[in-house]
BALOBA-1460 file (C-alpha; in Angstrom, 3 decimals):
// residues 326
<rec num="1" residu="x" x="35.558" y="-13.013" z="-49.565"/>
<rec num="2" residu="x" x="33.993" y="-15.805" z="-47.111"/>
<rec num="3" residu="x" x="36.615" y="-15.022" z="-44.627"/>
<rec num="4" residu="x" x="36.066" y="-11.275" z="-44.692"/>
<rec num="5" residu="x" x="32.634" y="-12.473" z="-44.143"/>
<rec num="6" residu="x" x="33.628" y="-14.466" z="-41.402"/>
<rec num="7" residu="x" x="36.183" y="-11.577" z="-39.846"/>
<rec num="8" residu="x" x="32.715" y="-9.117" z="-39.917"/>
<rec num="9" residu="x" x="30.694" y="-11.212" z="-38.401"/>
<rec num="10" residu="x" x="33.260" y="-12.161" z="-35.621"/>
<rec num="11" residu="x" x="33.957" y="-7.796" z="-35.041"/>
<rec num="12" residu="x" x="29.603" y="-7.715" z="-35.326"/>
<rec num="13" residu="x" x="29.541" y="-10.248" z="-32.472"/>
<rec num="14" residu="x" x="32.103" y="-8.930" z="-30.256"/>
<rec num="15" residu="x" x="30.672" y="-5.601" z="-30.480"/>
<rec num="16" residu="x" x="27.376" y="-6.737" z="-29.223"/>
<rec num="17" residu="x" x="28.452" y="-8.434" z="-26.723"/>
<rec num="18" residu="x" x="30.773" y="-5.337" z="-25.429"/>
<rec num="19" residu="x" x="27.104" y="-3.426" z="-25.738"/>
<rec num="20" residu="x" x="25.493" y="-6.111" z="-23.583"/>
<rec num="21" residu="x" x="28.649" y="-6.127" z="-20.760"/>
<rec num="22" residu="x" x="28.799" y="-2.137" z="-20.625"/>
<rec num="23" residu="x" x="25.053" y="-2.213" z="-20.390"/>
<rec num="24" residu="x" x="25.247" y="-4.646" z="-17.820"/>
<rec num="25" residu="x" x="27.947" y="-2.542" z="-15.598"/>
<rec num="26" residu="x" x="26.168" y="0.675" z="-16.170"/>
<rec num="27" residu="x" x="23.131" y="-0.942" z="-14.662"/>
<rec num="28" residu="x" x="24.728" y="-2.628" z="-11.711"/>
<rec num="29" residu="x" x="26.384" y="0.613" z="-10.288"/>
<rec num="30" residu="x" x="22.906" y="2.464" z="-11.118"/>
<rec num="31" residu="x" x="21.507" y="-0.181" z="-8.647"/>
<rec num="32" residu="x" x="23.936" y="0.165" z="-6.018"/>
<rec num="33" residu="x" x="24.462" y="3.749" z="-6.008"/>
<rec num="34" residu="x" x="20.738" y="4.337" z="-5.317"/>
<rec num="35" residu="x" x="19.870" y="1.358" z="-3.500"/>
<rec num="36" residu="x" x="22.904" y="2.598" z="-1.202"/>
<rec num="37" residu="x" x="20.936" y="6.783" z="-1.383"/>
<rec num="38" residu="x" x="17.848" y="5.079" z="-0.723"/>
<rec num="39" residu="x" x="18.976" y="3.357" z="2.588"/>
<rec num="40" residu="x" x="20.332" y="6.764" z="4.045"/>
<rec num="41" residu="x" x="17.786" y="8.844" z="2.953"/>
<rec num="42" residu="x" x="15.834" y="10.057" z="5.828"/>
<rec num="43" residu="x" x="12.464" y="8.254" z="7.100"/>
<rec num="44" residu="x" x="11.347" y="4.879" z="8.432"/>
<rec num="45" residu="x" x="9.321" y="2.296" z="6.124"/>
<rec num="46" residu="x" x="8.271" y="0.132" z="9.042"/>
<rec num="47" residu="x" x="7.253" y="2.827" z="11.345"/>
<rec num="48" residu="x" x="4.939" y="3.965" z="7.945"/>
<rec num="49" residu="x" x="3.567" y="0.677" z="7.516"/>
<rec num="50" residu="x" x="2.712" y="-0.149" z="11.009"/>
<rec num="51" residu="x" x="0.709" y="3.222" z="11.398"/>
<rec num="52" residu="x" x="0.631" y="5.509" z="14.441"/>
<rec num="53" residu="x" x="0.104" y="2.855" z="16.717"/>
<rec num="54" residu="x" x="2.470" y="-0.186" z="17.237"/>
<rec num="55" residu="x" x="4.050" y="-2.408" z="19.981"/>
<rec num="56" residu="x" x="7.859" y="-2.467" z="19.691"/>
<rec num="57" residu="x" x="7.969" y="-6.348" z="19.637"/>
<rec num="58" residu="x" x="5.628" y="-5.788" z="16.369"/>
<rec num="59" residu="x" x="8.024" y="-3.306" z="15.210"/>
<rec num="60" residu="x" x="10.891" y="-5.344" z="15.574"/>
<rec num="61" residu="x" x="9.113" y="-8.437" z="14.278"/>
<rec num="62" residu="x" x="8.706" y="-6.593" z="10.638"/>
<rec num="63" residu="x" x="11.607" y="-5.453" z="10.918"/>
<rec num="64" residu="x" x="13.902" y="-8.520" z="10.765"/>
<rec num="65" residu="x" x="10.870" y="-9.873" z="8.691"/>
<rec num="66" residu="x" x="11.665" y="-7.148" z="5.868"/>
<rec num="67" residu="x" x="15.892" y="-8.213" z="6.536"/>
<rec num="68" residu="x" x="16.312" y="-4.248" z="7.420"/>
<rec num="69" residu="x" x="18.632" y="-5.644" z="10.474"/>
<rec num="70" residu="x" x="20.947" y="-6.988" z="7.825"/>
<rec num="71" residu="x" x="23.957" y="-5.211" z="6.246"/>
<rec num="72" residu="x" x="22.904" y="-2.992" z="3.237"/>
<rec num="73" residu="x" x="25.165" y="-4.855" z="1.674"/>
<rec num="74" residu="x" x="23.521" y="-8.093" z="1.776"/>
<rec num="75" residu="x" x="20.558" y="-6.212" z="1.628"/>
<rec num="76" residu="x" x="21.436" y="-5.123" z="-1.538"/>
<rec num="77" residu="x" x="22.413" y="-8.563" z="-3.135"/>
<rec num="78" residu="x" x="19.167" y="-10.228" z="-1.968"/>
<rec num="79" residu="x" x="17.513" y="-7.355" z="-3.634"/>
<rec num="80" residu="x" x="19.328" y="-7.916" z="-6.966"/>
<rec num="81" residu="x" x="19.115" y="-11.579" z="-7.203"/>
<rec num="82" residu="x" x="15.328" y="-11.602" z="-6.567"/>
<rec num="83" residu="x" x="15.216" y="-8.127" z="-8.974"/>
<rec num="84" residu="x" x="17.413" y="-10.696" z="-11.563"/>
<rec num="85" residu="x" x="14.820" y="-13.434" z="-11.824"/>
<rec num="86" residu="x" x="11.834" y="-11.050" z="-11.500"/>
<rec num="87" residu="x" x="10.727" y="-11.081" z="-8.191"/>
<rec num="88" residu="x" x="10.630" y="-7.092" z="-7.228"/>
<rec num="89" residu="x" x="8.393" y="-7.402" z="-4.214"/>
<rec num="90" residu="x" x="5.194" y="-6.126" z="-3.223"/>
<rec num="91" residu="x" x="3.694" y="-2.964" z="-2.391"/>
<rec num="92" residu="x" x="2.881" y="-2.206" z="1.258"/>
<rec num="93" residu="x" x="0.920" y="0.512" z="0.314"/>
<rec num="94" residu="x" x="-1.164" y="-0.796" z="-2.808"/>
<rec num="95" residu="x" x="-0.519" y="-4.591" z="-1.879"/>
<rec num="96" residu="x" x="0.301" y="-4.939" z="-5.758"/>
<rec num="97" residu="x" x="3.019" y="-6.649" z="-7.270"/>
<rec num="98" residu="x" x="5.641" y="-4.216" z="-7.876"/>
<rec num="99" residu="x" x="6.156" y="-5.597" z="-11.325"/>
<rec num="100" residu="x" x="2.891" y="-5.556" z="-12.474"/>
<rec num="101" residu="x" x="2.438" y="-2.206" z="-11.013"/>
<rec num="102" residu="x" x="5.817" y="-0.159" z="-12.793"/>
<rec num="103" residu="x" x="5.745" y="-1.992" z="-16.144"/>
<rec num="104" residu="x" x="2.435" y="-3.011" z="-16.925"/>
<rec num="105" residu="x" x="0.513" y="0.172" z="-15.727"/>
<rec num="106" residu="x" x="2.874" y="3.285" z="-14.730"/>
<rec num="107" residu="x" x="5.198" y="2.405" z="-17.749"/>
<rec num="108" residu="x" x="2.705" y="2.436" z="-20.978"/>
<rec num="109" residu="x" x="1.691" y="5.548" z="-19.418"/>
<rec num="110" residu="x" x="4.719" y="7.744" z="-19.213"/>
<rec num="111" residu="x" x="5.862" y="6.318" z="-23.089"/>
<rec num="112" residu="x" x="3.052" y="7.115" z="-24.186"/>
<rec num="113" residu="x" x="3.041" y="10.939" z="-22.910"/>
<rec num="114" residu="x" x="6.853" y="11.007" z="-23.877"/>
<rec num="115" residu="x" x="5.837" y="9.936" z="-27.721"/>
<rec num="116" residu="x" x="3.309" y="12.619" z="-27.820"/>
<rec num="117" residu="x" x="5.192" y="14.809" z="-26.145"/>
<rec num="118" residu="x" x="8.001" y="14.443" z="-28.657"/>
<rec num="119" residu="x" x="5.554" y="14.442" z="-31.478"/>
<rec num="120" residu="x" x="4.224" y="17.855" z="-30.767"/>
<rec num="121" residu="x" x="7.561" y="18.921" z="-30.534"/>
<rec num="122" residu="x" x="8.982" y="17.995" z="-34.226"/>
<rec num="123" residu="x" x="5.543" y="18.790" z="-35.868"/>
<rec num="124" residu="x" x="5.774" y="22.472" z="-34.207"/>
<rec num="125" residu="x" x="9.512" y="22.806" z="-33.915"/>
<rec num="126" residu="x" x="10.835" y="21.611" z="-37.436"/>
<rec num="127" residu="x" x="8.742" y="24.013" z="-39.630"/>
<rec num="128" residu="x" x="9.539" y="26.713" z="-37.139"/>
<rec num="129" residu="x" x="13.195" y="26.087" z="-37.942"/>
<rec num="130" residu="x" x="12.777" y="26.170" z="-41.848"/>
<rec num="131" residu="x" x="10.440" y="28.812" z="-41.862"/>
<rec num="132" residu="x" x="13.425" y="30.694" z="-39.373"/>
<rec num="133" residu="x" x="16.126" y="29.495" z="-41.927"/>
<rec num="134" residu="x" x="14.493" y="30.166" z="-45.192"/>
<rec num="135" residu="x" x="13.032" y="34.003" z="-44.006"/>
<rec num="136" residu="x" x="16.317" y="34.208" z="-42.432"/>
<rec num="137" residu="x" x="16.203" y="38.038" z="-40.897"/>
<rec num="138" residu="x" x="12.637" y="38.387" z="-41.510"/>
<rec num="139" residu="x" x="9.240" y="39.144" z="-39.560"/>
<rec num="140" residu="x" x="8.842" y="35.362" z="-39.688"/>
<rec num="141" residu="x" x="12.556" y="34.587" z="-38.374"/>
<rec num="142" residu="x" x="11.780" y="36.754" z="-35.337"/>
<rec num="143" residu="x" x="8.725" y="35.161" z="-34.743"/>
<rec num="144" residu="x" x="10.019" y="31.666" z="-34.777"/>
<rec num="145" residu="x" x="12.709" y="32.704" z="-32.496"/>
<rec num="146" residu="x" x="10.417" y="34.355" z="-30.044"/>
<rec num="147" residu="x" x="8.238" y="31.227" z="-30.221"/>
<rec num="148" residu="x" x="11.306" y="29.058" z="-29.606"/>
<rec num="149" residu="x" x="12.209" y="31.536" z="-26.411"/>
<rec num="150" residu="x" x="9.228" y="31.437" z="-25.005"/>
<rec num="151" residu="x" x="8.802" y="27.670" z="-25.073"/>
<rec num="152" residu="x" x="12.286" y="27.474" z="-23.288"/>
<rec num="153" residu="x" x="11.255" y="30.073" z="-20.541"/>
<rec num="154" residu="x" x="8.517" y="28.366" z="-19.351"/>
<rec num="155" residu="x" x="9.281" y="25.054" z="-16.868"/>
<rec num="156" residu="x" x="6.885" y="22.458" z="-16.884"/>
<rec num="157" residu="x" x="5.330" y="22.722" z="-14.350"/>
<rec num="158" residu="x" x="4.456" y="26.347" z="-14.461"/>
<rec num="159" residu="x" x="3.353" y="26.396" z="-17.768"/>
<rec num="160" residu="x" x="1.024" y="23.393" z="-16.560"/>
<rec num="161" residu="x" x="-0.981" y="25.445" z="-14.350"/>
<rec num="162" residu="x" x="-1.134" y="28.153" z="-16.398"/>
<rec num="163" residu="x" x="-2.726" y="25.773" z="-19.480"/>
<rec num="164" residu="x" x="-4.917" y="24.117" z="-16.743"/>
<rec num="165" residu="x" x="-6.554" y="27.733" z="-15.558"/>
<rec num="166" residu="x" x="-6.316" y="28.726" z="-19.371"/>
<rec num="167" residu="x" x="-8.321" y="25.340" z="-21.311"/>
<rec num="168" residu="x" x="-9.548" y="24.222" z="-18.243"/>
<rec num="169" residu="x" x="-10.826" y="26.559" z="-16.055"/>
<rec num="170" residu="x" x="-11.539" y="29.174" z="-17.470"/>
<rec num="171" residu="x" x="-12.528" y="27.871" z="-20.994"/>
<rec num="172" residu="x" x="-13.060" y="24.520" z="-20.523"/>
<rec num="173" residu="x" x="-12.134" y="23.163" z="-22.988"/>
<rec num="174" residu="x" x="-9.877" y="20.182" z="-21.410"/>
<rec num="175" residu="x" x="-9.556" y="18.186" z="-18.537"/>
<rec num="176" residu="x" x="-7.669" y="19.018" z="-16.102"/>
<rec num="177" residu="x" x="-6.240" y="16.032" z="-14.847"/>
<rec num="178" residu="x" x="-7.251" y="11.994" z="-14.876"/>
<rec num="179" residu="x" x="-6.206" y="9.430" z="-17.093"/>
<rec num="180" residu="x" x="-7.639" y="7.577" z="-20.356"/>
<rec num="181" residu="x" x="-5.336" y="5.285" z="-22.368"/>
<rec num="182" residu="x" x="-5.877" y="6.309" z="-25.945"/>
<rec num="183" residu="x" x="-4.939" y="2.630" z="-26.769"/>
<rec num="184" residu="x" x="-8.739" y="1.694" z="-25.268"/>
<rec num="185" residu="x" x="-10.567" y="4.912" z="-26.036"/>
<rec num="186" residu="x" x="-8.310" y="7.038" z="-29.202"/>
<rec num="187" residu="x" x="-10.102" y="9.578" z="-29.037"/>
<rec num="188" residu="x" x="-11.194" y="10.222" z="-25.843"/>
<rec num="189" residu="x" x="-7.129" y="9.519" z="-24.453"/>
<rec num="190" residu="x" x="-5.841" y="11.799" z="-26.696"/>
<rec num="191" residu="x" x="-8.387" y="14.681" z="-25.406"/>
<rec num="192" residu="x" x="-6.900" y="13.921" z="-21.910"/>
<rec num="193" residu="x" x="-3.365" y="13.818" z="-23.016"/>
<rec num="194" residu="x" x="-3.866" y="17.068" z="-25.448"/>
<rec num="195" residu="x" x="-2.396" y="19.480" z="-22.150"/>
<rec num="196" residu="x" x="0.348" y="17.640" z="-20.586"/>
<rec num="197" residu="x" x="2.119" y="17.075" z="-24.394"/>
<rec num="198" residu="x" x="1.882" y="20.186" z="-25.090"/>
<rec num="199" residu="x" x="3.348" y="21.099" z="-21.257"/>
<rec num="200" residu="x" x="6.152" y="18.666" z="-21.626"/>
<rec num="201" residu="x" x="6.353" y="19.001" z="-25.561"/>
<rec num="202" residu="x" x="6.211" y="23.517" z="-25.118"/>
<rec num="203" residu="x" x="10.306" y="23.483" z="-23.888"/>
<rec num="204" residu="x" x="11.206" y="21.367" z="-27.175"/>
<rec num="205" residu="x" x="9.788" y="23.313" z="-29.526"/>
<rec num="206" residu="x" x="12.324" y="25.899" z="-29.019"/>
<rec num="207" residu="x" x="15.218" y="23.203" z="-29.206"/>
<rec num="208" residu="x" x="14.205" y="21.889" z="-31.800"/>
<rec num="209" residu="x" x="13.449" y="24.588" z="-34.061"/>
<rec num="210" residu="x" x="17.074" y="26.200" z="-32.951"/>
<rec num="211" residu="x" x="18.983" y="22.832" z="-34.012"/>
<rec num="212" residu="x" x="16.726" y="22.957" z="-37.122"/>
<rec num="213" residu="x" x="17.821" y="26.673" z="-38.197"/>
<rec num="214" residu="x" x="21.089" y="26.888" z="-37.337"/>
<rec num="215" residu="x" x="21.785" y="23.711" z="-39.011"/>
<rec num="216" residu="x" x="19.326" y="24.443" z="-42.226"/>
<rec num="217" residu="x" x="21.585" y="27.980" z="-43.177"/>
<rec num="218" residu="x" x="24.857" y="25.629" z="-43.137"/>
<rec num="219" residu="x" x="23.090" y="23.550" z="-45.361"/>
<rec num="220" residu="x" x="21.533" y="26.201" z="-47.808"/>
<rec num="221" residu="x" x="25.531" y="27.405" z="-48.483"/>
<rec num="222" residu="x" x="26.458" y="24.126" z="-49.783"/>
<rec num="223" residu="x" x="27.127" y="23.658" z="-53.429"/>
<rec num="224" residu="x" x="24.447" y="20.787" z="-54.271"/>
<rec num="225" residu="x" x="22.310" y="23.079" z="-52.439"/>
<rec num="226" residu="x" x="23.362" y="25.678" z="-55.402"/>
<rec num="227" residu="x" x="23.359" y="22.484" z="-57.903"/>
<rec num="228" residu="x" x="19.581" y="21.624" z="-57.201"/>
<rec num="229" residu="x" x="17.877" y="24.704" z="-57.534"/>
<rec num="230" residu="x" x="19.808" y="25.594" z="-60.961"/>
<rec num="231" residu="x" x="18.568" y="22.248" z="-61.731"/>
<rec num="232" residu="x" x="15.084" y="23.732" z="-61.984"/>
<rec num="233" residu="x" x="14.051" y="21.889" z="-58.840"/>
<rec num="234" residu="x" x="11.033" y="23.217" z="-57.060"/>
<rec num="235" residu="x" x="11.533" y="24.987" z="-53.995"/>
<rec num="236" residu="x" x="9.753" y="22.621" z="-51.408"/>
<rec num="237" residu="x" x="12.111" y="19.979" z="-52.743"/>
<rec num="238" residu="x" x="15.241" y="21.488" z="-52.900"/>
<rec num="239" residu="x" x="14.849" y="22.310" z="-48.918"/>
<rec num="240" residu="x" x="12.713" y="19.606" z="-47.500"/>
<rec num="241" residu="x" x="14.421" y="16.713" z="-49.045"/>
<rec num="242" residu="x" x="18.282" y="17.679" z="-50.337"/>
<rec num="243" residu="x" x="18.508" y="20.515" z="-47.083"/>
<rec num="244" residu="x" x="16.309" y="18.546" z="-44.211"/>
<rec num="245" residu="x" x="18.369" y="14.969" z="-45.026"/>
<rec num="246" residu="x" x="21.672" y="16.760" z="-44.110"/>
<rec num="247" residu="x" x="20.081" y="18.497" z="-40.724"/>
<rec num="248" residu="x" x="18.579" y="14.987" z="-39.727"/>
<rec num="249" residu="x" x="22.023" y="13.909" z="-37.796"/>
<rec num="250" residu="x" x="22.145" y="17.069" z="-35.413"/>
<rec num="251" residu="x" x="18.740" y="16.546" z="-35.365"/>
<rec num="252" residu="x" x="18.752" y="13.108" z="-33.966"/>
<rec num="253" residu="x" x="21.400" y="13.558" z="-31.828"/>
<rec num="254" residu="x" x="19.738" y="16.638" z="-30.133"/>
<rec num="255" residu="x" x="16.934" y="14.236" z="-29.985"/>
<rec num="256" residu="x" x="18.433" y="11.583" z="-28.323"/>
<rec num="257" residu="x" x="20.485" y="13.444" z="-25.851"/>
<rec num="258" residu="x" x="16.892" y="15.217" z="-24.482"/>
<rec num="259" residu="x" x="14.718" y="12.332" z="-24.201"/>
<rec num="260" residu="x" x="16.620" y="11.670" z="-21.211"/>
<rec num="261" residu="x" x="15.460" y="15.188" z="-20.075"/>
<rec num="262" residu="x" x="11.665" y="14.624" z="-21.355"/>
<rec num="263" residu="x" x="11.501" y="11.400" z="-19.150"/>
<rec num="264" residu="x" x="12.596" y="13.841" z="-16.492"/>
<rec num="265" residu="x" x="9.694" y="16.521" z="-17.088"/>
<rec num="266" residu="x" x="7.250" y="13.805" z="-17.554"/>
<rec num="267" residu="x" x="7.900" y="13.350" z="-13.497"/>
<rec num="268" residu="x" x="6.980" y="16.789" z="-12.897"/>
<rec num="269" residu="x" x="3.710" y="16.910" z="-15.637"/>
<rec num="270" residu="x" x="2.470" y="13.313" z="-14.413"/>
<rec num="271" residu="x" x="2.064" y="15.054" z="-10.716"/>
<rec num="272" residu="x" x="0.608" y="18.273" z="-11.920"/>
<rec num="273" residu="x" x="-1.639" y="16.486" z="-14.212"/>
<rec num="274" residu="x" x="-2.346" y="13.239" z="-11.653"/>
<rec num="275" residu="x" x="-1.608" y="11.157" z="-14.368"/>
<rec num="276" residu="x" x="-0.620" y="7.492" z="-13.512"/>
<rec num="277" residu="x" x="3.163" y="7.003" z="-14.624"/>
<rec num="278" residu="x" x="6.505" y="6.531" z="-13.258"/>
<rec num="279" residu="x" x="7.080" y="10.174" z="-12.123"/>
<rec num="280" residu="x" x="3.300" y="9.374" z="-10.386"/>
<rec num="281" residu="x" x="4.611" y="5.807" z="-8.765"/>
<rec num="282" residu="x" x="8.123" y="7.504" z="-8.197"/>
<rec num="283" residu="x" x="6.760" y="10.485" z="-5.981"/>
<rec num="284" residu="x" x="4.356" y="8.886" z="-4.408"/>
<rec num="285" residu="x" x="6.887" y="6.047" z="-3.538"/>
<rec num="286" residu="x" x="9.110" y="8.984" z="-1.767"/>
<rec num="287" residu="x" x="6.453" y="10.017" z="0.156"/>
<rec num="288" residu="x" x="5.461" y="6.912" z="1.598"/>
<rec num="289" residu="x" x="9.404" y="5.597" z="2.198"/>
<rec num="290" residu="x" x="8.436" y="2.609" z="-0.818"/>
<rec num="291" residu="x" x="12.560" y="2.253" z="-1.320"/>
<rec num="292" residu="x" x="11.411" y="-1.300" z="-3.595"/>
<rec num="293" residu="x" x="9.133" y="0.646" z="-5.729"/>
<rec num="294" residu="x" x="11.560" y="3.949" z="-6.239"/>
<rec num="295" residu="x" x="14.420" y="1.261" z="-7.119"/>
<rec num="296" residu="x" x="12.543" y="-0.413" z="-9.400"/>
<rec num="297" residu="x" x="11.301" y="3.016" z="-11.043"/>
<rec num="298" residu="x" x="15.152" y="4.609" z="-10.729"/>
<rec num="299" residu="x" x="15.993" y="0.964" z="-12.775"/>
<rec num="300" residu="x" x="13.282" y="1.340" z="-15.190"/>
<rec num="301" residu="x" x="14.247" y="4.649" z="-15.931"/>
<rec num="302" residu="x" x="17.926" y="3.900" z="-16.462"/>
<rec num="303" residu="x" x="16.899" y="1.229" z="-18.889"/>
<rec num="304" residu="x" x="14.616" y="3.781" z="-21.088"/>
<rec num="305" residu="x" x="17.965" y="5.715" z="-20.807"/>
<rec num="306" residu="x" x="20.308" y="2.754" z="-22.293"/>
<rec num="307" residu="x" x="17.468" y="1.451" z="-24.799"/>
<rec num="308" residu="x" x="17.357" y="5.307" z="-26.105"/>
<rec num="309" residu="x" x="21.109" y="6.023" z="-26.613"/>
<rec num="310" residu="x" x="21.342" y="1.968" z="-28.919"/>
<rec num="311" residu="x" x="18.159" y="3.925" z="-30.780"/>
<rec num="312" residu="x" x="19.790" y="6.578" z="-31.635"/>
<rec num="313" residu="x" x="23.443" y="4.739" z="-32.398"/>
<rec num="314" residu="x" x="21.654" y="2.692" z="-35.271"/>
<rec num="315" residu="x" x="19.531" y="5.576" z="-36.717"/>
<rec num="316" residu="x" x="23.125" y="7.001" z="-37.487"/>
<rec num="317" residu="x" x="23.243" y="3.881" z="-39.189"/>
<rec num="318" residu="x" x="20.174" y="4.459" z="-41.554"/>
<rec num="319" residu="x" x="21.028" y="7.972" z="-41.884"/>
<rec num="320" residu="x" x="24.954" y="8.140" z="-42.806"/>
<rec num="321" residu="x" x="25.394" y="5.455" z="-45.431"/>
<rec num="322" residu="x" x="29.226" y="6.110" z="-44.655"/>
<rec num="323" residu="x" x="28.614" y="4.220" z="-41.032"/>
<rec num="324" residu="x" x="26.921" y="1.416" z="-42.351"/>
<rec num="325" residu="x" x="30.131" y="0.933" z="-44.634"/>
<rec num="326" residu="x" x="32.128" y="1.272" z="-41.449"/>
């Protein structure tokens, strides 16, 4: 017993540290692929920086000051060691650290419009599926359904203006853009978030109330499905606790694989809505030729990627008692 113990602990530790090397690589070639993009993307920082009016000694001055007359490939591994140890560099533009500027302020931002995007999403889109499942053929079924197609017609950004001229302009109801954490001010943050989680949130409705059908009338032809209700089981039980615990792995996985996607609407709502994110910091960074700020938001982002797919691994975990046994 002790040294099956011993053998599962060893197979526990190797397997993290796999996790931790692959998660490693991924992120290296994610850095040099885009720090390599970023350095022949069209556009000159220093020309930007030093305005409309500069001397070429001046120019050339910031240049080698900067270490742009340097091979991108030492470029590139000055960049990482400093990006290693925590040292991103500042901001020409804001004169902020660029640390302090992508995960202290742009970064609560865009998780926090991603959670409530998600949340409208499962609150609308899971009884949408049930209701579609259980009043399968029904006025109700079509409803859902159109519901769901609607949400997926719309892109984000479209559907954003048209909620802004809606509950903004024309009722006025909502703001229309601007910024309030709801971590400070509940209440008051939520009202400003209310339209872009329901912009970003509007496409996965559909998905999720889709997954949620389609996997609920497998479900409802399974004997212990049968079993439950002759039971004597009430209705609301025998669907939302035997039928939804079986539909929570597609579920979950359909999740997982679209947050990636949600972190890329969240660029597009943050500009229509001028709220203060990474898609914000990222754009604007483009704009203005910041290559230290997009890296570090391209890096961010691919970390938010990683951290979401180990989520979702271990909720399989808590879900399937047959992979915790494995």
């Amino acid at each position: 017993m002790a040294l099956t113990s011993q053998r599962l602990g060893a197979a526990s530790w190797w397997r993290s540290l796999g996790a931790l090397a692959q998660t490693a690589l991924v992120l290296l070639v994610v850095s040099g692929v885009s720090f390599l993009f970023l350095k022949l993307s069209p556009g000159d920082p220093v020309a930007i920086m030093l305005g409309s009016d500069f001397s070429r000694d001046s120019y050339d001055q910031l240049y080698r000051q900067l270490g742009l007359d340097q091979p991108w490939i030492q470029q590139y591994a000055h960049w990482l060691w400093r990006f290693v140890q925590g040292d991103w560099g500042m901001s020409y533009v804001s004169k902020q650290d660029i640390f302090e500027q992508a995960v202290l302020e742009a970064l609560p931002v865009t998780l926090t419009l991603a959670a409530l995007s998600l949340l409208v999403a499962l609150v609308v889109g899971i009884p949408l599926g049930v209701v579609a499942a259980v009043k399968r053929n029904s006025w109700a079924d079509l409803l859902a359904s159109a519901v769901a197609i609607g949400g997926n017609a719309f892109p984000s950004f479209y559907l954003g203006v048209v909620l802004i001229w809606l509950f903004s302009v024309a009722l006025g109801w909502f703001p229309s853009m601007g910024y309030v954490s709801p971590w400070d001010e509940p209440l008051t943050g939520l009202w400003h978030l209310a339209l872009p989680a329901l912009t970003l949130g509007a496409w996965y409705v559909g998905l999720i109330a889709t997954v949620t059908r389609s996997s609920l009338l497998e479900v409802l032809e399974q004997p212990y499905m049968a079993a439950a209700r002759a039971r004597g089981e009430p209705g609301w039980r025998v669907i939302w606790v035997h039928g939804m615990r079986n539909v929570l792995m597609p579920l979950v996985t359909v999740i997982g694989l679209q947050l990636g996607g949600m972190l890329r609407g969240a660029v597009m709502t943050e500009v229509v809505f001028t709220l203060p994110g990474l898609g914000m910091m990222i754009t604007s960074a483009v704009q203005t030729r910041e290559y230290l700020v997009v890296q570090a938001g391209i890096m961010i982002t691919a970390l938010l990627f990683i951290a979401v797919n180990l989520i979702v691994d271990r909720t399989y975990a808590l879900l399937d008692p047959r992979l915790r046994q494995r």
